[in-house]
C-alpha positions in Angstrom: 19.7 -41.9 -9.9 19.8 -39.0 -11.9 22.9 -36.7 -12.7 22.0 -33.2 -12.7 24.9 -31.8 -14.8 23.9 -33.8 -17.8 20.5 -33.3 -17.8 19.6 -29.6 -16.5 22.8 -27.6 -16.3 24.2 -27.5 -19.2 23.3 -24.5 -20.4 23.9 -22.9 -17.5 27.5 -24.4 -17.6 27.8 -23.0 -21.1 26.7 -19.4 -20.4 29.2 -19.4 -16.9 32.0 -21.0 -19.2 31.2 -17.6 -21.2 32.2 -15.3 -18.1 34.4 -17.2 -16.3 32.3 -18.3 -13.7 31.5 -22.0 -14.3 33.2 -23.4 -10.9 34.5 -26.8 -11.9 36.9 -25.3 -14.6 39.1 -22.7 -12.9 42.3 -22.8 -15.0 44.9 -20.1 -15.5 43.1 -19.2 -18.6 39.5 -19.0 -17.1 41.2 -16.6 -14.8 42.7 -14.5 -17.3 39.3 -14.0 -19.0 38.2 -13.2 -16.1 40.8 -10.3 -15.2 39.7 -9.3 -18.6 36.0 -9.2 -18.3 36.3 -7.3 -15.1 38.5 -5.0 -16.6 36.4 -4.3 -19.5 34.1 -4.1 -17.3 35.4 -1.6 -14.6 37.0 1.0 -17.7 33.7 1.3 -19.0 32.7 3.0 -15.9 35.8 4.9 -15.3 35.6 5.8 -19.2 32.0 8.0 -18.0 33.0 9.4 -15.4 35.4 12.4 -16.7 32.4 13.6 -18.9 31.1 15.1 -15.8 34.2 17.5 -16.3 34.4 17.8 -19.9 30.9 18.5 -20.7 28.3 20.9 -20.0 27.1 19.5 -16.4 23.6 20.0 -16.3 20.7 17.9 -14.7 19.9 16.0 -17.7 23.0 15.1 -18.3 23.5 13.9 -14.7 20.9 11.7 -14.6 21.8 9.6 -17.9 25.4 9.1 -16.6 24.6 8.4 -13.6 22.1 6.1 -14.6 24.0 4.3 -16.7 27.3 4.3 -14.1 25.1 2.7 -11.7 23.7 -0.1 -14.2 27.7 -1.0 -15.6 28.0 -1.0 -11.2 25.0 -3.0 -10.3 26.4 -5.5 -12.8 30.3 -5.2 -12.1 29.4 -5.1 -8.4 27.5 -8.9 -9.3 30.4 -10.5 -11.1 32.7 -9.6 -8.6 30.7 -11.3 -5.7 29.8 -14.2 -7.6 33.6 -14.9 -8.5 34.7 -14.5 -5.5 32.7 -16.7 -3.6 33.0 -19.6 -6.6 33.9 -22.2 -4.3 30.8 -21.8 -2.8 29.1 -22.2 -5.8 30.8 -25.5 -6.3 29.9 -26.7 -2.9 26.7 -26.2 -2.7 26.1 -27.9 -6.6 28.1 -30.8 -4.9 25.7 -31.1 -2.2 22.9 -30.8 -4.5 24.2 -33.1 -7.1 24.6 -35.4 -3.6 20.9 -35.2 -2.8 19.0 -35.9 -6.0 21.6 -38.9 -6.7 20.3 -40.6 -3.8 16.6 -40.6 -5.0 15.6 -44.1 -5.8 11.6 -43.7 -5.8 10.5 -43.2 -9.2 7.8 -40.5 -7.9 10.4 -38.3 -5.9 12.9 -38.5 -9.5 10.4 -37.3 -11.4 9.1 -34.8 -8.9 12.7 -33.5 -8.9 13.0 -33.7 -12.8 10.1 -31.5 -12.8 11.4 -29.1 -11.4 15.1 -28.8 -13.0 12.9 -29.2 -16.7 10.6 -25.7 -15.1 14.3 -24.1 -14.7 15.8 -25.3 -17.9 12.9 -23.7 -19.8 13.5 -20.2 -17.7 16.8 -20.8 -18.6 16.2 -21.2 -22.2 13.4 -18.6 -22.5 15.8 -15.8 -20.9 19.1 -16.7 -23.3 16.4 -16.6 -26.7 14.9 -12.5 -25.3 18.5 -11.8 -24.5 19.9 -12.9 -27.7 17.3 -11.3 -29.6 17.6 -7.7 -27.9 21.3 -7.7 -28.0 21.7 -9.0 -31.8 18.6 -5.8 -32.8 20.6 -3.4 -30.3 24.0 -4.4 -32.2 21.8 -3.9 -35.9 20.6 -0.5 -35.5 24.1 0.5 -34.3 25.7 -0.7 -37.0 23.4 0.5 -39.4 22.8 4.0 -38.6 26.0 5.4 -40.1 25.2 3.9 -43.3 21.4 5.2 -43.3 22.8 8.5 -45.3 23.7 6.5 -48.1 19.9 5.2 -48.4 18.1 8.0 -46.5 19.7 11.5 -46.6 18.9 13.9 -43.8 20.6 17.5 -44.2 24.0 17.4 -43.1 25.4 13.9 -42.1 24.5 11.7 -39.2 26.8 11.9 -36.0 28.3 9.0 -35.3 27.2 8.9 -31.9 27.4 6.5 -29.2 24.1 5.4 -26.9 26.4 6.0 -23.9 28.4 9.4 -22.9 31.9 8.7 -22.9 35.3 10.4 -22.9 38.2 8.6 -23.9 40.5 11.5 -24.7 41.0 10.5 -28.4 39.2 11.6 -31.5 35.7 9.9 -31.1 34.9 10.2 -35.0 37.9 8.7 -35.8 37.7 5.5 -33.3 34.0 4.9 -33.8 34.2 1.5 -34.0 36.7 1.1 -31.5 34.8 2.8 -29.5 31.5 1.2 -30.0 33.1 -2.5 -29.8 34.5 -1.6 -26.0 31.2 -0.1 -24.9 29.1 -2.6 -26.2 31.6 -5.5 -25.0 31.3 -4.1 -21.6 26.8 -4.5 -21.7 27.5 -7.7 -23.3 29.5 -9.2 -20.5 27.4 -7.4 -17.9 23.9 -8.6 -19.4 25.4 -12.3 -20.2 27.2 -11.9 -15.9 23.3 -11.7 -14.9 21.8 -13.8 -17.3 24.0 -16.9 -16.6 24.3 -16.0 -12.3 20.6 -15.4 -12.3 19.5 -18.7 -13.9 21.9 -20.3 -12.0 19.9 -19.3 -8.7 16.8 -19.8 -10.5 18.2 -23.7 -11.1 19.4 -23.9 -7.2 15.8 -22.5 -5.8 14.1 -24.9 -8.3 15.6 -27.7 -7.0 15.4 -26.6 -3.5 11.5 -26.6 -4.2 11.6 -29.7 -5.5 13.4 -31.1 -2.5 10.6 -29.7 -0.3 8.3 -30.7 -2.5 9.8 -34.3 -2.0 9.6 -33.7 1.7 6.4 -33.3 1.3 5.5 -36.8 -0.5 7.6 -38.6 1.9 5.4 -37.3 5.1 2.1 -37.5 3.0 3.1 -41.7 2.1 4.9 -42.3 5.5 1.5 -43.8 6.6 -0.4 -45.7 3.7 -4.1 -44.9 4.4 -5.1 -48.3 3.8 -2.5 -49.4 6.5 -3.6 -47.5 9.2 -6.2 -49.8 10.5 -3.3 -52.1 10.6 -0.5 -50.3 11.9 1.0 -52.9 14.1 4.6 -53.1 16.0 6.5 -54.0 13.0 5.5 -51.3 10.9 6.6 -48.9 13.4 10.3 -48.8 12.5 9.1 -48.5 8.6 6.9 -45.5 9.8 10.1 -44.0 11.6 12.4 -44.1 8.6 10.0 -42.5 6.3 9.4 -39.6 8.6 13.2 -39.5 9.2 13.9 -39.1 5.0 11.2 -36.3 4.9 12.7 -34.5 7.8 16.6 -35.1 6.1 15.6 -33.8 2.7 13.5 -30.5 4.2 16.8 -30.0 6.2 19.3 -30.7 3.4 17.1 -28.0 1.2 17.0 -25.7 3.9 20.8 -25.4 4.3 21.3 -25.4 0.9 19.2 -22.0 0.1 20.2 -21.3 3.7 24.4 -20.8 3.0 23.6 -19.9 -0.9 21.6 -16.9 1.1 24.6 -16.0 3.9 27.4 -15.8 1.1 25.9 -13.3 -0.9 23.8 -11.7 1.5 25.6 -8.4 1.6 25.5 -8.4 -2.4 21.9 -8.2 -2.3 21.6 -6.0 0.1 23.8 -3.8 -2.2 22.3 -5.0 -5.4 18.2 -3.9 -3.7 19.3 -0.3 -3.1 21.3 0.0 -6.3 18.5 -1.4 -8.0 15.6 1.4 -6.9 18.1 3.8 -7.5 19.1 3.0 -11.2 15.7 2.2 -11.7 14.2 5.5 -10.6 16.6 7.6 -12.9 16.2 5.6 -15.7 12.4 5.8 -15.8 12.5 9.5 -15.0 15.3 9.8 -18.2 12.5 8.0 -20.3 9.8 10.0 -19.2 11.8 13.1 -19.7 12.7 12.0 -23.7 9.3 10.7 -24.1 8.3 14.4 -23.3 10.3 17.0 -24.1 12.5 15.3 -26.8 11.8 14.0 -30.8 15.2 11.7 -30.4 14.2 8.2 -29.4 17.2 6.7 -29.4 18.1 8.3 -26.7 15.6 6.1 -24.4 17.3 2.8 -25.6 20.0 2.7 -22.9 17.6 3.6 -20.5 14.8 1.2 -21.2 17.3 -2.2 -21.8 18.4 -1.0 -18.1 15.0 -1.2 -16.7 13.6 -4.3 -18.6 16.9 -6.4 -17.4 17.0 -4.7 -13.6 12.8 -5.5 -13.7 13.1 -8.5 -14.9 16.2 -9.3 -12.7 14.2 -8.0 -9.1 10.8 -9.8 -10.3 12.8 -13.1 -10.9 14.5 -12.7 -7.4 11.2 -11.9 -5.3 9.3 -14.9 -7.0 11.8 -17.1 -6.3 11.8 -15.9 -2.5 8.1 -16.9 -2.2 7.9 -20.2 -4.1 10.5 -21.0 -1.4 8.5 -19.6 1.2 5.2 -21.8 0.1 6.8 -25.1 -0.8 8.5 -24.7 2.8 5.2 -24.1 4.3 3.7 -26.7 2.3 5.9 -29.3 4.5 4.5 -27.9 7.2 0.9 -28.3 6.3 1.5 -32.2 5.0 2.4 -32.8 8.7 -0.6 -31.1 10.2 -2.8 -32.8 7.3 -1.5 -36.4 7.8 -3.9 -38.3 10.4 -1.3 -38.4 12.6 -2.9 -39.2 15.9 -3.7 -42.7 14.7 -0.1 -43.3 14.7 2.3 -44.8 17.6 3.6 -42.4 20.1 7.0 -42.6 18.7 6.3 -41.4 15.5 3.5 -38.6 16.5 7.0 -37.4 18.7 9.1 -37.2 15.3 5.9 -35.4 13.4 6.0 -32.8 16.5 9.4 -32.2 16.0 8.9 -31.3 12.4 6.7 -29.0 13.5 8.6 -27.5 16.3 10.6 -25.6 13.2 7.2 -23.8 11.9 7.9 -21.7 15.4 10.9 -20.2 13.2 9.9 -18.5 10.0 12.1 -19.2 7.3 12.6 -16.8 4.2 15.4 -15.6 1.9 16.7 -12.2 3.4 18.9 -9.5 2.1 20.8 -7.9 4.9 18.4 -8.5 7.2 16.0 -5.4 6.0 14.4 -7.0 2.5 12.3 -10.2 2.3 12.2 -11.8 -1.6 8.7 -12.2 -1.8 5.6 -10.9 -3.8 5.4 -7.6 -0.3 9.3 -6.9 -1.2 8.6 -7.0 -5.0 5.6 -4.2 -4.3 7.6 -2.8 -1.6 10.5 -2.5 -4.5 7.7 -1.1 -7.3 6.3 1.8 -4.6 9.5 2.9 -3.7 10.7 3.1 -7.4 7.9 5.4 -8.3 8.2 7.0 -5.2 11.6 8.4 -6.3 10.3 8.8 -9.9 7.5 11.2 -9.0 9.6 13.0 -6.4 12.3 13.4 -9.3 9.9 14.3 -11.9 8.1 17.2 -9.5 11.0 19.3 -8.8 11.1 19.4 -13.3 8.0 21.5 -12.6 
């Protein structure tokens, strides 16, 4: 018996504590952080959009507000869904917490340990390059308005913020006050995908290991040495083991299966948003990289595409390890040497196999597959947009 709370997620409960998300704590104060965090959240956007009327409106300047509108969106747009459907979340780590507690074969605990120690690492390797990038990002801000005391240019350094803003108030003045909402606002956001995407990267990894499990229950239903001896009592033994592979594949299947349906429309959303941000924000650093001697203008842009890269690469491998460990179940019933087995159990192997008629894959909206075609599918639409943008500069 293992208890998966204790071992793997706890430092995915401590990053969901961090944005009000973590499902088994939902108190009046967890909700007020959250009405606080989405309201930080939502202003920041609101606080970009009036520059399109109090600035010069040029093509440029579109792009890097509308790049970053649709990044703060692609993010608000996340933590919205994912609170909303938090009951969800608790049900389905009930149901998951219900599965691997009933292990008792040593093999099939550590098969499933595994696999939540291949997440916890994810986990832990994404939360030390977050922490990293944010606490550098946060350094050269601060320092910068200091730098004329130790480097002088001519004339004095703007106090200038990585992000186009308008909050009708003297922006000199309210640097700080400025800076702290702005950056407050990519903190939540980056920590709202950090903690919801290794959260699905802990549910798919245990999902695989429960198919994985599937798989070593058909493979050591039949003992090889046995099967010269199969008699009638060892039918009923047969039986059950084929029925526990069959339970697991089916418990793993509607767990990814309703984790899927809830936030199906999200991803849909989240795909096209994705290409989107992503196109503008590599034609942005293109453009700087080219025409412009200011590189700190290309550090919005490129934290936007390593997270929303990073984010989409994550979500399409996950897709296909689900798709192969599935398919792996599959193959463990063809492989077995089932026709030396009774008639009663070759019937239970067929209906296993019945399912392999019906393809099953994680699915946004019904259009986009996770898996290593959508992920290329993603890339070649991304610099499809790109080049088109970045051929009408000609």
């Amino acid at each position: 018996m293992i208890c998966l709370e204790a071992q793997y997620f706890n430092l995915n409960r401590i990053l969901l504590q961090g944005t009000a998300q973590w499902p088994f704590e939902q108190s009046k104060l967890v909700r007020l952080q959250f009405i606080i965090n989405w309201t930080i959240l939502v202003s920041a956007i609101i606080c970009q959009i009036p520059t399109c009327f109090t600035s010069q409106f040029t093509s440029k300047f579109a792009i890097k507000v509308f790049s970053c509108v649709l990044f703060l969106s692609f993010v608000t747009i996340h933590y919205t869904s994912f609170r909303f459907n938090i009951k969800t979340l608790k049900d389905l780590m009930e149901q998951l917490h219900c599965a691997c507690t009933k292990l008792r074969d040593k093999n099939e605990i550590a098969i499933i340990q595994e696999y939540g120690r291949t997440a916890n690492r994810v986990t832990a390797a994404c939360v030390v390059f977050v922490g990293i990038t944010k606490l550098a990002f946060w350094a050269v801000q601060i320092v910068i308005p200091y730098l004329d005391n130790v480097a002088p240019i001519n004339g004095c350094r703007p106090r200038r913020l990585y992000i186009d803003v308008e909050y009708f108030i003297d922006q000199e003045k309210y640097y700080y006050v400025i800076l702290i909402h702005m950056n407050a606002a990519l903190f939540i956001g980056i920590l709202t995908l950090l903690a919801t995407g290794t959260l699905m990267v802990m549910f798919f990894q245990h999902a695989c290991g429960m198919f994985k499990i599937a798989c070593y229950r058909i493979e050591h239903a039949i003992e090889i040495n046995a099967l010269k001896n199969i008699n009638f009592n060892s039918v009923p033994s047969i039986s059950k083991k084929i029925v526990y592979a069959v339970d697991i594949h089916r418990q793993a299947m509607q767990i990814t299966d309703h984790l899927m349906n809830r936030f199906d429309t999200m991803y849909f959303c989240l795909v096209v948003l994705s290409v989107i941000t992503l196109s503008l924000n590599l034609f942005q650093i293109s453009q700087i990289m080219a025409f412009e001697d200011n590189i700190r203008e290309a550090v919005i842009p490129s934290v936007s595409v390593c997270v929303l890269s990073l984010y989409v690469f994550l979500g399409c491998v996950l897709g296909q390890n689900i798709t192969d460990h599935n398919n792996e179940v599959y193959a463990a019933a063809y492989n077995i040497r089932w026709y030396l087995c009774p008639q009663h159990v070759q019937r239970l192997i067929v209906l296993l196999l019945q399912r392999k008629a019906k393809q099953f894959h994680l699915t946004c909206g019904g259009m986009f597959i996770a898996s290593y075609e959508c992920l290329a599918m993603i890339t070649k639409a991304t610099m499809s947009y790109f080049t088109l943008m970045h051929s009408t500069q000609r």
